[in-house]
C-alpha positions in Angstrom: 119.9 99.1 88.3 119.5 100.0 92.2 122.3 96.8 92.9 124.9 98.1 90.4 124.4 101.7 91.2 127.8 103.5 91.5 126.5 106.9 93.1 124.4 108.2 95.4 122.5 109.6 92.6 122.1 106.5 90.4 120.5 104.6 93.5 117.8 107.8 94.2 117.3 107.6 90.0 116.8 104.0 90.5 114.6 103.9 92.8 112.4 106.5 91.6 112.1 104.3 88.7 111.2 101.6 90.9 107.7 103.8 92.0 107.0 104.3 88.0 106.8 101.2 88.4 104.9 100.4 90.8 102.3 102.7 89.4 101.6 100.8 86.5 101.0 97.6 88.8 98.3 98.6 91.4 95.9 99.8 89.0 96.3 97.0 86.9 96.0 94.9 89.5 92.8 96.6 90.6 91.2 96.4 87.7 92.3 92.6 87.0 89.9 92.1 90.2 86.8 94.2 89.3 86.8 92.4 85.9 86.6 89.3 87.5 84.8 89.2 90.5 80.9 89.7 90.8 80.2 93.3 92.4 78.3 91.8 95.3 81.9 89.9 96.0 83.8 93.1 95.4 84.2 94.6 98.6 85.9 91.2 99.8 87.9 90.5 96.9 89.4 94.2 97.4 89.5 93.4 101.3 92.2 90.3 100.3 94.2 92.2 98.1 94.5 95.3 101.0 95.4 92.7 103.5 98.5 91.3 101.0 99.2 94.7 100.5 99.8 95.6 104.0 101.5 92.0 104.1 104.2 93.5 102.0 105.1 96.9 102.9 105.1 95.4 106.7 107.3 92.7 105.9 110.0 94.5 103.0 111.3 96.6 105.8 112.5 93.4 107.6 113.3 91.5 104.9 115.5 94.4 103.3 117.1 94.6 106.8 118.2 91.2 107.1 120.0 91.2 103.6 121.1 94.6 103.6 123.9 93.3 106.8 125.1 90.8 104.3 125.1 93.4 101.6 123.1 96.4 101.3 123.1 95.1 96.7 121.3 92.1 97.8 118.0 93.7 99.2 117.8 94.6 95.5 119.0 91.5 94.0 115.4 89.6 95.6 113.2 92.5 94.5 114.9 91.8 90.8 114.2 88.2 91.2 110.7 88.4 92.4 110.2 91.0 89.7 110.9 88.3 87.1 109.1 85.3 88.4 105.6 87.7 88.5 106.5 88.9 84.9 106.8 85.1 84.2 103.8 84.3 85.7 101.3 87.2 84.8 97.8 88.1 85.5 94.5 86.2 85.2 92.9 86.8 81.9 89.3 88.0 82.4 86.6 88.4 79.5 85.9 92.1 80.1 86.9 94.0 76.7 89.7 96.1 77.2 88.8 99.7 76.9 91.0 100.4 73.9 89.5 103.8 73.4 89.4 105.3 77.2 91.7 108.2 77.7 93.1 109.4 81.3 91.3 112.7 80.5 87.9 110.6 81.0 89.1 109.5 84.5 89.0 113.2 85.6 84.9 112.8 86.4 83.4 113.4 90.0 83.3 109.5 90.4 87.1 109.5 90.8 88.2 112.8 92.0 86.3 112.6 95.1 87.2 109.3 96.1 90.9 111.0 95.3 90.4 113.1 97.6 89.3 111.2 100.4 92.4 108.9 99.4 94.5 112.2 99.3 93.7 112.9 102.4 93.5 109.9 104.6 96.5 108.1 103.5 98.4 111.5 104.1 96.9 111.5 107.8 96.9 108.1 108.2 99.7 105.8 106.6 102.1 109.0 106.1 102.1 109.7 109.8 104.3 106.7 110.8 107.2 109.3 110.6 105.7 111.8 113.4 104.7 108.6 115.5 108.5 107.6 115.7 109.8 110.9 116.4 107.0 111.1 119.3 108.4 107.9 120.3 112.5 108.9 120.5 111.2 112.5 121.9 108.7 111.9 125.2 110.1 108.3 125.4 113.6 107.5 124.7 112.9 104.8 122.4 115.8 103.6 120.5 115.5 102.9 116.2 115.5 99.6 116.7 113.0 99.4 118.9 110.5 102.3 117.0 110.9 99.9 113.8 109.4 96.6 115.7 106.5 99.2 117.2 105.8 100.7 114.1 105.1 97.3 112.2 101.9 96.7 114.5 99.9 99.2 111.9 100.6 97.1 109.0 99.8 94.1 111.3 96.6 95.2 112.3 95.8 96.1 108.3 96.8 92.7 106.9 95.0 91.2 109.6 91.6 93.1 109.5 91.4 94.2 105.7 89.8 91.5 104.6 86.9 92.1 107.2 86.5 95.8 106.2 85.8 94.2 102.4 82.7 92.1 103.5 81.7 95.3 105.9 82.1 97.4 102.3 79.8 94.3 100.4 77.1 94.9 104.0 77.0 98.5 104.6 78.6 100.2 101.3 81.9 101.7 100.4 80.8 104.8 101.5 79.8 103.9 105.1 83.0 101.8 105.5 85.2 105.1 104.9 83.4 107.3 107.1 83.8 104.6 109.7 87.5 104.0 108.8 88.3 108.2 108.5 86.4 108.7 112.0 87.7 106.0 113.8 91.4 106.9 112.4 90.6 110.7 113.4 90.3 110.0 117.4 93.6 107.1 117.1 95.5 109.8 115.4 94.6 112.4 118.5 95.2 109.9 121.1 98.5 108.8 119.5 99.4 112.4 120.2 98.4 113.1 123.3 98.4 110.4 125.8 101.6 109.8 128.2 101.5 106.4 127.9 103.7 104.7 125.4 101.8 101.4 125.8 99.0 103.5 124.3 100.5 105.1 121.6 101.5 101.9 120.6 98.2 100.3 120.9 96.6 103.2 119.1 98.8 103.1 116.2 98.0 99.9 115.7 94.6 100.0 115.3 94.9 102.8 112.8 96.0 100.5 110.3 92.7 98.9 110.7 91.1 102.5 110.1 93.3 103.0 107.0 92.3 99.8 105.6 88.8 101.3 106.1 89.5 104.2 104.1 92.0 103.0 101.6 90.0 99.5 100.6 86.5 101.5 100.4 88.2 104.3 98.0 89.4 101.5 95.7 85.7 100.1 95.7 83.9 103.5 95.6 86.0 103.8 92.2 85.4 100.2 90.7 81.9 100.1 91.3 81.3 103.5 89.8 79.8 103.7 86.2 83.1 105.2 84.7 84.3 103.2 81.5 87.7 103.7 82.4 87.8 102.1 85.5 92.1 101.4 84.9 92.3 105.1 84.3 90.1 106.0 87.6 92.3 104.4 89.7 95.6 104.9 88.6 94.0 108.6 89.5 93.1 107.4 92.9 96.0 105.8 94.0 98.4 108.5 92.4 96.6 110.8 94.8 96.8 108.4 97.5 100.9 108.5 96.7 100.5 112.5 96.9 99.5 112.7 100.4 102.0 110.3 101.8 104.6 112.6 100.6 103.0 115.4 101.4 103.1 114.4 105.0 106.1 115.2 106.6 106.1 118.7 104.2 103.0 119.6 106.0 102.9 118.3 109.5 107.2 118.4 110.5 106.9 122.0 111.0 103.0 121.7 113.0 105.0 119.0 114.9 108.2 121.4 115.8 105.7 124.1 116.0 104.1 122.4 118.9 104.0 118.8 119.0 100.1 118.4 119.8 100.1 120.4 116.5 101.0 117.8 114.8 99.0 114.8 115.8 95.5 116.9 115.8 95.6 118.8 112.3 95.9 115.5 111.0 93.1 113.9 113.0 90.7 117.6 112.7 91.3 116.5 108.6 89.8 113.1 108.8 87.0 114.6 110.2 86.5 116.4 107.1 86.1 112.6 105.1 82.5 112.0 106.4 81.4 115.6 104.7 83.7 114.7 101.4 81.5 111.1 101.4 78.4 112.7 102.0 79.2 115.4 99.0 80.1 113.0 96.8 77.0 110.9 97.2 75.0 113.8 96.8 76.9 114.9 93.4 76.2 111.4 92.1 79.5 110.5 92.8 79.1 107.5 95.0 77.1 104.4 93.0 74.1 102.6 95.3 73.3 99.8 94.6 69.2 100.0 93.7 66.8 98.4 95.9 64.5 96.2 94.1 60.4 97.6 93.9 58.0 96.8 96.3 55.1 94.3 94.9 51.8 96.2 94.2 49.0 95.5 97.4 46.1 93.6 96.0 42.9 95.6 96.0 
């Protein structure tokens, strides 16, 4: 539909379409994995599938860009065609029984709204920021568009290359731990990304906050599948639609901080991460967050 459009308005009609979409597949997808893989593998398995997620959305920029100068249709054309050959295809069949009976109204428990929170917010302070980061970068440094793209790119770099580590820290330390980590550690790259004079830094620093969203994004995604919830589909397809909320909510809350002052907008972001941890702890504490039990102690002999 997007490669035929006609008007301006078809295309954006389209493409809205095209996120429907999309969130039908992730939590599919998600589910597909915790059906099949043993929960002491999970962390990892959901560590892979972060690390080809980030794989994507870093390369479809570039790969758009080079067939939208031979024709802007064509971009759309290989998303059609790569479309059909996954339909074709499909997903590995698992023995869990579908859960015929689950409604999205049991999703709505403290197992998945506080991990939908923590997703709300750190993908809104984290992966929604890349905006800010290039207007910081045309602003105090001149930087032409071309240049800002091929800078930007190093945070989905950096989260395709260390995702899959964050899922065997989730499998050693917990989900939990892992997105503390991931939110703190993305708090203080957030604030130096906004504050230092140095473009090599902001660059750097950006970077390595795609490891820190991995963190947070890859242990949400965990926290939800290893819950006790029956509808695990249902939970996160909750989750990630929250996720989805904060990235667009980014530039309607930070662009004016930012024009406000433009510290403004680099620190609210990074003094809301630091809020994460507390979310974590309160969730654990509400029974939200699943621990794995440690086995009993023998009895001493007499």
């Amino acid at each position: 539909m997007a490669a035929s459009s006609w008007t301006f308005e078809v295309l954006l009609a389209s493409r809205a379409l095209q996120g429907a979409a999309n969130s039908f597949t992730t939590p599919v997808l998600l589910a597909v994995i915790a059906a099949s893989t043993p929960k002491e593998k999970l962390g990892r398995a959901l560590g892979l599938f972060g690390s080809m997620q980030a794989a994507g959305q870093t390369s479809a920029p570039l790969v758009g860009g080079l067939t939208a100068e031979i024709d802007w249709r064509l971009a759309f054309v290989v998303i059609s065609v790569v479309a059909v050959g996954l339909a074709i295809l499909g997903v590995p069949q698992t023995d869990a029984e579908p859960e015929r009976n689950a409604s999205l109204r049991s999703a709505f428990v403290p197992s998945t709204l506080w991990p939908a929170l923590v997703g709300f917010i750190g993908w809104g302070c984290l992966g929604g920021l890349s905006f800010l980061v290039a207007f910081r970068l045309d602003d105090v440094f001149g930087l032409g568009a071309g240049e800002r793209g091929v800078l930007l790119t190093g945070f989905g770099v950096v989260g395709f290359v260390t995702a899959r580590f964050v899922g065997k820290a989730i499998d050693r330390f917990g989900a939990a731990t892992t997105a503390v980590l991931g939110a703190t550690l993305g708090a203080g790259l957030v604030a130096a990304v906004g504050t230092t004079p140095l473009a090599a830094i902001v660059v750097l620093a950006w970077a390595l906050t795609g490891a820190a969203a991995q963190g947070v994004l890859v242990s949400i995604n965990a926290l939800v599948l290893q819950s006790d919830n029956a509808n695990r589909g249902g939970s996160v397809s909750v989750v990630q639609s929250l996720r989805f909320m904060g990235a667009a909510a980014a530039p309607l809350a930070f662009v004016p901080l930012y024009q406000a002052h433009p510290l403004l907008g680099f620190l609210v972001p990074a003094a809301l991460l630091i809020t994460i941890p507390a979310i974590v702890t309160l969730s654990g504490r509400a029974g939200g967050t699943r621990r794995t039990p440690q086995p009993e102690a023998p009895p001493r002999p007499r």
